[in-house]
N, CA and C atoms as a LAMMPS dump frame, in Angstrom:
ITEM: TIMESTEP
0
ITEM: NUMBER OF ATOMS
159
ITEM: BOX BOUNDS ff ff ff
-5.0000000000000000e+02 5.0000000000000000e+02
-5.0000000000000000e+02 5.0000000000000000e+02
-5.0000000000000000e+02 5.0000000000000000e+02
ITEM: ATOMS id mol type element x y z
1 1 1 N 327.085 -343.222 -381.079
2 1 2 C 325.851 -342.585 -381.483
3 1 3 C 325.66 -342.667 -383
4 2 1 N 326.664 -342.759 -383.653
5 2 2 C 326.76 -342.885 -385.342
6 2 3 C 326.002 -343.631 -385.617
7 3 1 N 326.195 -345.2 -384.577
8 3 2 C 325.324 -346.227 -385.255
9 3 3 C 324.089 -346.389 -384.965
10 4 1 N 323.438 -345.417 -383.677
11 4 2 C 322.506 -345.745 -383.716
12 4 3 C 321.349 -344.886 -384.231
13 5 1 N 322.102 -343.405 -385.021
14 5 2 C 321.552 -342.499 -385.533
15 5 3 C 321.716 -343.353 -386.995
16 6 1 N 322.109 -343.932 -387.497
17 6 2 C 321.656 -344.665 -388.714
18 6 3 C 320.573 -345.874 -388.717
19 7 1 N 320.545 -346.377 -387.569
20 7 2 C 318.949 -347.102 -387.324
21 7 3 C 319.71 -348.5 -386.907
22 8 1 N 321.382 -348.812 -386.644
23 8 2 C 321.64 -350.167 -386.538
24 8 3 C 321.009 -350.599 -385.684
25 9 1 N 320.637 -350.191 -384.525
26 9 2 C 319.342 -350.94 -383.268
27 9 3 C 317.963 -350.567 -383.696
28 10 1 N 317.03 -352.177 -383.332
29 10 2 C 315.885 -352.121 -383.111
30 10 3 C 315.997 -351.817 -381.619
31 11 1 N 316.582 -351.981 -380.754
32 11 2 C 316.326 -351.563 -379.153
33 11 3 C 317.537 -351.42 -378.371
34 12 1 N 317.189 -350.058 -377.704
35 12 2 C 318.607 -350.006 -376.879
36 12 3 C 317.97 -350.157 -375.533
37 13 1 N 319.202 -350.737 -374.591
38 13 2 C 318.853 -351.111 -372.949
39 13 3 C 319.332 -349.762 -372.582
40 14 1 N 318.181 -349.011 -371.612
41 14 2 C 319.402 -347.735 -370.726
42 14 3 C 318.865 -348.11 -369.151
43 15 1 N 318.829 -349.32 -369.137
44 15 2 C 318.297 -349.253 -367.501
45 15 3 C 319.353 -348.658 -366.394
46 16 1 N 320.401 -349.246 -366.572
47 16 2 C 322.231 -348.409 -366.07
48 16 3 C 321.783 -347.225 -365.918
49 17 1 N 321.872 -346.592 -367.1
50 17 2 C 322.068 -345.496 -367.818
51 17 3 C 321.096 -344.584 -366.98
52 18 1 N 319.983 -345.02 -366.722
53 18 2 C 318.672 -344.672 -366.088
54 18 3 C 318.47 -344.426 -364.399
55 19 1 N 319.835 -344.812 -363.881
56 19 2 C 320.092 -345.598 -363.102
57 19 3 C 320.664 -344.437 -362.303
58 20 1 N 321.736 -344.161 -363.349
59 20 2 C 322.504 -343.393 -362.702
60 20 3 C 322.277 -342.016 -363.286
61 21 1 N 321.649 -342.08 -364.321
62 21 2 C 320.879 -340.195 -364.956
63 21 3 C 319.651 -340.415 -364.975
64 22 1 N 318.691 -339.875 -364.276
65 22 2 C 317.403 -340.124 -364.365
66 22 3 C 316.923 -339.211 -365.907
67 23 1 N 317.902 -338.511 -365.819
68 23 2 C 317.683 -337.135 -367.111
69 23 3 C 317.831 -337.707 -368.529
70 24 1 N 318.523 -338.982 -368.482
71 24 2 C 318.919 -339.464 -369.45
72 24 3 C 318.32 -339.529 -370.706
73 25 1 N 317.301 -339.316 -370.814
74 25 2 C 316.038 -339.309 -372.244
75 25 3 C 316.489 -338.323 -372.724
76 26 1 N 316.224 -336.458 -371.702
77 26 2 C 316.036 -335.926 -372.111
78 26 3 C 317.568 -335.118 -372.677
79 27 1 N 318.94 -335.435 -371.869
80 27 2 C 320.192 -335.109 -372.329
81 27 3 C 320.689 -335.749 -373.314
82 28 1 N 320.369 -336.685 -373.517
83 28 2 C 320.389 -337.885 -375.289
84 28 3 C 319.772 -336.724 -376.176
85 29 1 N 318.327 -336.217 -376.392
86 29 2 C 317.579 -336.236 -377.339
87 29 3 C 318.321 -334.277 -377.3
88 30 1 N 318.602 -334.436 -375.981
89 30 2 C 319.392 -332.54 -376.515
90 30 3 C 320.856 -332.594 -376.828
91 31 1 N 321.03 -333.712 -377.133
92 31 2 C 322.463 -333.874 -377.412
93 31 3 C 323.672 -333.429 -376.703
94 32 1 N 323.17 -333.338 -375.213
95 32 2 C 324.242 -333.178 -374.151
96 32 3 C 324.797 -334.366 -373.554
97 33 1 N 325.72 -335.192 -374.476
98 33 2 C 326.031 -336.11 -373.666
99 33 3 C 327.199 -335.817 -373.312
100 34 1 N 327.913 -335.07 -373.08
101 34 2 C 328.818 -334.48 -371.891
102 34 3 C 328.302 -334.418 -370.738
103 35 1 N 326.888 -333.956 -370.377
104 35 2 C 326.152 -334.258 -368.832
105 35 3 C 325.757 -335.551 -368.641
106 36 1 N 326.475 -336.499 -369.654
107 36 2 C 325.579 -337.496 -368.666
108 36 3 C 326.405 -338.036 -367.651
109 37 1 N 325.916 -338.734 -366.454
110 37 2 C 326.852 -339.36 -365.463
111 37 3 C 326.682 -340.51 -365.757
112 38 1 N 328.235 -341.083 -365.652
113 38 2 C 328.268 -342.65 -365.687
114 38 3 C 327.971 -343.627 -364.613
115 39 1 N 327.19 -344.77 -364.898
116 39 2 C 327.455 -345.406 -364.158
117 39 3 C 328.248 -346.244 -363.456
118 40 1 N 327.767 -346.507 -362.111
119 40 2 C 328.898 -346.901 -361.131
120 40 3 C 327.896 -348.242 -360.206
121 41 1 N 327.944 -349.293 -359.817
122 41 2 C 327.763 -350.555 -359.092
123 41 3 C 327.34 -349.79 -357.608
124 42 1 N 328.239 -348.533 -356.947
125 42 2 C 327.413 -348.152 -355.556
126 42 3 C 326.079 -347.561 -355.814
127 43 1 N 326.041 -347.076 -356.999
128 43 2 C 324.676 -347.138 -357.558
129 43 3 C 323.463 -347.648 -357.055
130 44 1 N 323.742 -349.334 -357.431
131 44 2 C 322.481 -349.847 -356.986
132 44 3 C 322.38 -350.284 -355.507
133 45 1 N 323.197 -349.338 -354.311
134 45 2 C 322.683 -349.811 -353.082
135 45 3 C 321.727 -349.345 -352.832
136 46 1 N 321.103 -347.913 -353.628
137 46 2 C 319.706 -346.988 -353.004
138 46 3 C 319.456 -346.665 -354.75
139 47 1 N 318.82 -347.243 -355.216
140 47 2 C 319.215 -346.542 -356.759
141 47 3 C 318.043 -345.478 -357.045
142 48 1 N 316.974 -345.43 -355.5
143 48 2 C 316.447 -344.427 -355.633
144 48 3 C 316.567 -343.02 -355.928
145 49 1 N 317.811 -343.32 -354.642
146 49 2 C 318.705 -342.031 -354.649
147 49 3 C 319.672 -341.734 -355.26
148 50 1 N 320.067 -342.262 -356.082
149 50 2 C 321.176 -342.491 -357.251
150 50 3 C 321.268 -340.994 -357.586
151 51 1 N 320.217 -340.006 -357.686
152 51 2 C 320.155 -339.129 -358.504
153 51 3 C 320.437 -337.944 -357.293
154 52 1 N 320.512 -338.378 -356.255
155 52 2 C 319.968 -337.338 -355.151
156 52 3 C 322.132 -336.879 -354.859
157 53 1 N 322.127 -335.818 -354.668
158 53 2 C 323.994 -335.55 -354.62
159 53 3 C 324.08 -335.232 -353.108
C-alpha cells in the first residue's frame, strides 16, 4: 500500500480482488484490509456467488 499511496501506479487491476470481495472498494478506502478475503481459483466456478457464504 506504501507504493501505491505515493502515486507509483497509474492503474491498479482488482478484478481477483473483486472477485472474491465484492466490498473491496469500500474496505481499501476504510482501510480495513484485514477484512479482505483472498482470492482463491474455486472462485471462478460461480463467481457470482463468490460472495454468497
Amino acid at each position: 500500500m506504501r507504493r501505491f499511496d505515493r502515486g507509483d501506479f497509474d492503474l491498479v487491476a482488482v478484478g481477483r480482488a473483486m472477485i472474491a470481495e465484492p466490498d473491496w472498494p469500500k474496505l481499501v478506502q476504510a482501510g480495513a484490509l484485514d477484512q479482505l478475503k483472498p482470492f482463491a481459483t474455486s472462485l471462478m466456478a460461480d463467481p457470482l456467488m463468490a460472495h454468497v457464504k
